[in-house]
C-alpha positions as CSV (number, residue, x, y, z in Angstrom):
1,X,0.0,0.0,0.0
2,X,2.9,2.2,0.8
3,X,4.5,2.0,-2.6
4,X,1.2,2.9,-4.4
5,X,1.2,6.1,-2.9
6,X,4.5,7.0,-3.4
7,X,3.8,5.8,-7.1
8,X,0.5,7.9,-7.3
9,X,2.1,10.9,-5.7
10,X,4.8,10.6,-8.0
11,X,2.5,10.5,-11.1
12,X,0.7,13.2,-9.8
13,X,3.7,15.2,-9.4
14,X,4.8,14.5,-13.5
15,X,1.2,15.3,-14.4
16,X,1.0,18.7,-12.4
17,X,4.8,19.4,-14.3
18,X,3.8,18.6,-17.6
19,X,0.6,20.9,-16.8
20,X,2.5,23.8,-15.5
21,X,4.9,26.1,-17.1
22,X,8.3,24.7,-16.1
23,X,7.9,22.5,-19.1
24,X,9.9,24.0,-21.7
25,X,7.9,23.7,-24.8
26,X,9.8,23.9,-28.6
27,X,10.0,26.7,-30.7
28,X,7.1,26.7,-33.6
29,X,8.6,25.5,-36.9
30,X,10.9,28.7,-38.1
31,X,11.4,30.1,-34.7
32,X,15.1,29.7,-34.9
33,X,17.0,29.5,-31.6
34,X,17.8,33.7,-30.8
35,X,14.8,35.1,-32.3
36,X,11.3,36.9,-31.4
37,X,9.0,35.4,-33.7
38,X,4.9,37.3,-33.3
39,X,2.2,35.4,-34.8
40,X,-0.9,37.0,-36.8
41,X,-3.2,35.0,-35.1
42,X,-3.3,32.8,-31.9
43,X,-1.1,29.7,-31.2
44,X,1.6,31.1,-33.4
45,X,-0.5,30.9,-36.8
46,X,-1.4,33.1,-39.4
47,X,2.2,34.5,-40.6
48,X,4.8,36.4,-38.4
49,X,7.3,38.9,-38.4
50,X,10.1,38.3,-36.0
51,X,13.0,40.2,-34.4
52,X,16.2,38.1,-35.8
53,X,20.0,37.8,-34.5
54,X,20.0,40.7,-37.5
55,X,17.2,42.4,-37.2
56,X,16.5,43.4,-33.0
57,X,14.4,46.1,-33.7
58,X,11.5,46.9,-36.0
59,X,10.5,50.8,-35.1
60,X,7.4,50.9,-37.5
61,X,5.9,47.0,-38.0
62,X,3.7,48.4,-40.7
63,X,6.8,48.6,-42.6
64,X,6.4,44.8,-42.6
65,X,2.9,45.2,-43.4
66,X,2.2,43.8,-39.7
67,X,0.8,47.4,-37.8
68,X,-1.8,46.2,-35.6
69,X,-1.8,42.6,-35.9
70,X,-0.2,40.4,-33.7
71,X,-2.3,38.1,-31.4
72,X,0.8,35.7,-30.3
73,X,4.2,35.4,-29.8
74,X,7.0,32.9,-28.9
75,X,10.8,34.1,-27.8
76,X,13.5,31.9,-28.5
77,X,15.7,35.0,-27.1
78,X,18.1,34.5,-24.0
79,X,17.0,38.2,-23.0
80,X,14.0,40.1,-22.2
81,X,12.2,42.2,-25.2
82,X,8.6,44.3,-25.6
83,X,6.4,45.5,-28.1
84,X,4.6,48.7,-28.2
85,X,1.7,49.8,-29.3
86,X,2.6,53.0,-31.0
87,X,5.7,53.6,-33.4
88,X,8.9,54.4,-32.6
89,X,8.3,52.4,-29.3
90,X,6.1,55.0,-27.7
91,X,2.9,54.3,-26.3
92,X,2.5,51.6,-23.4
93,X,5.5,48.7,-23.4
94,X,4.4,44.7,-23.3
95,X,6.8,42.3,-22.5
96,X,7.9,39.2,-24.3
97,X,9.8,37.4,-21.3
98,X,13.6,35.6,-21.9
99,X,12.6,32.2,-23.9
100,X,8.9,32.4,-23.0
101,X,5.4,32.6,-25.1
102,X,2.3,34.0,-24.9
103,X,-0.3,31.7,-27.2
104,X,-3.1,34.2,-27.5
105,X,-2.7,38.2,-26.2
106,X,-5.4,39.0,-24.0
107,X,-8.5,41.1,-26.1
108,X,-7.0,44.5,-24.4
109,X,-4.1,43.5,-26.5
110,X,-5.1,41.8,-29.6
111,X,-3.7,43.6,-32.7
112,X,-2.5,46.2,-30.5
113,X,1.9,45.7,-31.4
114,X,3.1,48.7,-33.8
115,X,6.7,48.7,-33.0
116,X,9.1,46.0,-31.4
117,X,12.9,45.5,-30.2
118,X,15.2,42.8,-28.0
119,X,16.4,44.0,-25.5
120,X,19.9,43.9,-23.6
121,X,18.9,42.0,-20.1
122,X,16.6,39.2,-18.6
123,X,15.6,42.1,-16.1
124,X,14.4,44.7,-18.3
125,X,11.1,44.4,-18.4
């Protein structure tokens, strides 16, 4: 009897892990390892536009054709970065946690992002 509960508790432990967010989860397909990818639509769907080892800062996204259209976004960055919603990055500032994701922006936010830029620390934001 003993060993079933350490066996149950320990399932329930894997199943509360796999359920939380310490589970790192991949990059979608064309998120290379460095970048900022943002998504069109939710779960990182409907084209994106992302901030590159050579490209950490796009001051205008409707030079990308992307101004007010972002409802996800997945960083494959080591460091902190944010989006804004006005050019120029003015306006109020969103972070995009150090290698984290955000699978569907809150409707306050959806297609919302006008400007975007890595930054230089996990603590900036």
């Amino acid at each position: 009897m003993k060993h079933s509960k350490i066996a149950a508790a320990a399932l329930f432990g894997a199943a509360m892990l796999i359920g939380g967010t310490n589970v790192a989860m991949a990059a979608p397909a064309g998120c290379e390892s460095g970048w900022v990818c943002m998504y069109r639509d939710d779960d990182y769907a409907g084209g994106a536009v992302n901030l590159t080892n050579n490209t950490t800062a796009i001051p205008n996204l409707g030079s990308n054709g992307f101004n007010d259209e972002m409802n996800s976004w997945f960083s494959n960055f080591q460091y902190d970065s944010a989006w804004y919603y006005d050019a120029n990055y003015g306006g109020s500032r969103k972070c995009m946690n150090s290698n984290s994701s955000n699978h569907s922006l809150g409707l306050a936010d959806y297609d919302e992002a006008t400007s975007a830029r890595k930054l230089t620390t996990t603590t900036s934001c």
